[in-house]
Each structure stands twice: as structure tokens, then as C-alpha cells.
C-alpha positions in Angstrom: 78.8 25.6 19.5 78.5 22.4 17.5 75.7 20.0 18.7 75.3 16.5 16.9 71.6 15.7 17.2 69.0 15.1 13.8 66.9 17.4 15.1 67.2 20.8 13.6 65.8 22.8 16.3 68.7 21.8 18.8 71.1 23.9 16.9 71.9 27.1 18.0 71.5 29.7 15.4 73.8 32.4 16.2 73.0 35.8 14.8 76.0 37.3 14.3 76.7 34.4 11.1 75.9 36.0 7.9 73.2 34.6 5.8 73.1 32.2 3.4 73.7 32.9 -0.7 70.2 32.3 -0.9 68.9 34.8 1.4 71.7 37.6 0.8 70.3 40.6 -1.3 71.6 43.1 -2.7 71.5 46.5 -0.5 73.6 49.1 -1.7 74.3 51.3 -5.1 78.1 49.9 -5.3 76.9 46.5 -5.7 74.6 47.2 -8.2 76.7 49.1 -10.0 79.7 46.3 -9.5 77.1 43.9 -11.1 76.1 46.1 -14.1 80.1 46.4 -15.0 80.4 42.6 -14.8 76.9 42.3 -16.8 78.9 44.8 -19.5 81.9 43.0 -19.1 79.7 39.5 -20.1 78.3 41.3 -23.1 81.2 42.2 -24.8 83.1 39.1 -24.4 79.9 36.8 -25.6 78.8 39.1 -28.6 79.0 36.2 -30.9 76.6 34.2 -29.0 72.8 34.9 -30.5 71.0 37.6 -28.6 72.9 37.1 -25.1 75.8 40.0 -25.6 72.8 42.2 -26.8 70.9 40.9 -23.6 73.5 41.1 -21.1 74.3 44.8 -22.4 70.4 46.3 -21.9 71.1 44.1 -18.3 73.8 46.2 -17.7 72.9 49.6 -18.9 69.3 49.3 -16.8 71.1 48.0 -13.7 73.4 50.7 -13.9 70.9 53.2 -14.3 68.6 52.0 -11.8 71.6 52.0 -9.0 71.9 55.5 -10.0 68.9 56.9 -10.0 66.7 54.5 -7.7 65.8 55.6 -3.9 65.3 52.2 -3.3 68.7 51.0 -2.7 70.9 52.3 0.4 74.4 53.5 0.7 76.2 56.9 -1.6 76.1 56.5 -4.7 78.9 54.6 -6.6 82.0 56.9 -8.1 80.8 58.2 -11.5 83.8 56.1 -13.3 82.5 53.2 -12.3 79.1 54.0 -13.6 79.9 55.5 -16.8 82.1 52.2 -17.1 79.0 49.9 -16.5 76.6 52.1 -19.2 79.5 52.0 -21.5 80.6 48.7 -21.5 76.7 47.7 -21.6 76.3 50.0 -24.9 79.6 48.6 -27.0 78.2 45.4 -25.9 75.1 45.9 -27.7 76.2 47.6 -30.3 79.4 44.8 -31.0 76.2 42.0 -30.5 74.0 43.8 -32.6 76.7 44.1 -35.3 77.5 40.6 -35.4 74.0 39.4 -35.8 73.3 41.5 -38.6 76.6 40.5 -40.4 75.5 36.6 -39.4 71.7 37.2 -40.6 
């Protein structure tokens, strides 16, 4: 239902709408895990960049852990491909970062 008015409380708020970006959080291990392999995926591809592949790696190799191991997060856990992908990708992109900024330095 669509109601012009300037007042914000004559809006209906239906509850079925999903929430806002802002208020969404993260609930299950697949998303964390999906987030760690695009962390990994960040750190290899901006190893050149000072410090940020080497942060976006330890990003990625502690999100991946934590959505494996935590109780705090709902849902199965994700396949092990996809976490094995996340803590590998996170460690090359350390050690490729890591690499470079010793051959810069």
C-alpha cells in the first residue's frame, strides 16, 4: 500500500519486506565462508598494493576459520571445498603480498 503523507508514521511497514542493507547480518556459515573466498580472492589480485593483499588474506583465513569452527553462527556447515578454497586463497594471498613487499623494501 503506498500512502503519500510527510509523516513517517502513516506508512505501513509490512513485515514480510526484507530489511534494509544496513540492518541485514550475516546468519549463516555459507555466507561467511562466501565472504572469506571473496576476501581471498581480493588478496591475491591486490598483492601489489602495500599491506592490503597481506590484510585481506589474514581477513580471509580468520573468517574462514571462524565460520568453521564458531557455534555462533546458524545453518550446516559450508562444503569443505569451499572452505579449504577460502583458507587457501587467503594464504597464497599473504604469501604473494608478503613476497612483493620484501622484493619492493
Amino acid at each position: 500500500m503506498t500512502v503519500t503523507s510527510p509523516n513517517i508514521d502513516a506508512h505501513d511497514m509490512d513485515d514480510d519486506m526484507s530489511p534494509k542493507w544496513w540492518n541485514r547480518r550475516i546468519r549463516t556459515r555459507a555466507q561467511v565462508t562466501e565472504i572469506a573466498v571473496m576476501f581471498g580472492a581480493l588478496s591475491i589480485v591486490s598483492f601489489w598494493a602495500a599491506g592490503l593483499g597481506i590484510a585481506a588474506g589474514i581477513i580471509a583465513v580468520a573468517a574462514a576459520l571462524w565460520a568453521d569452527r564458531t557455534p555462533d553462527l546458524t545453518g550446516e556447515r559450508a562444503e569443505r571445498t569451499d572452505t579449504a578454497l577460502a583458507i587457501g586463497t587467503g594464504i597464497l594471498g599473504i604469501i604473494v603480498g608478503a613476497g612483493f613487499l620484501a622484493m619492493v623494501l
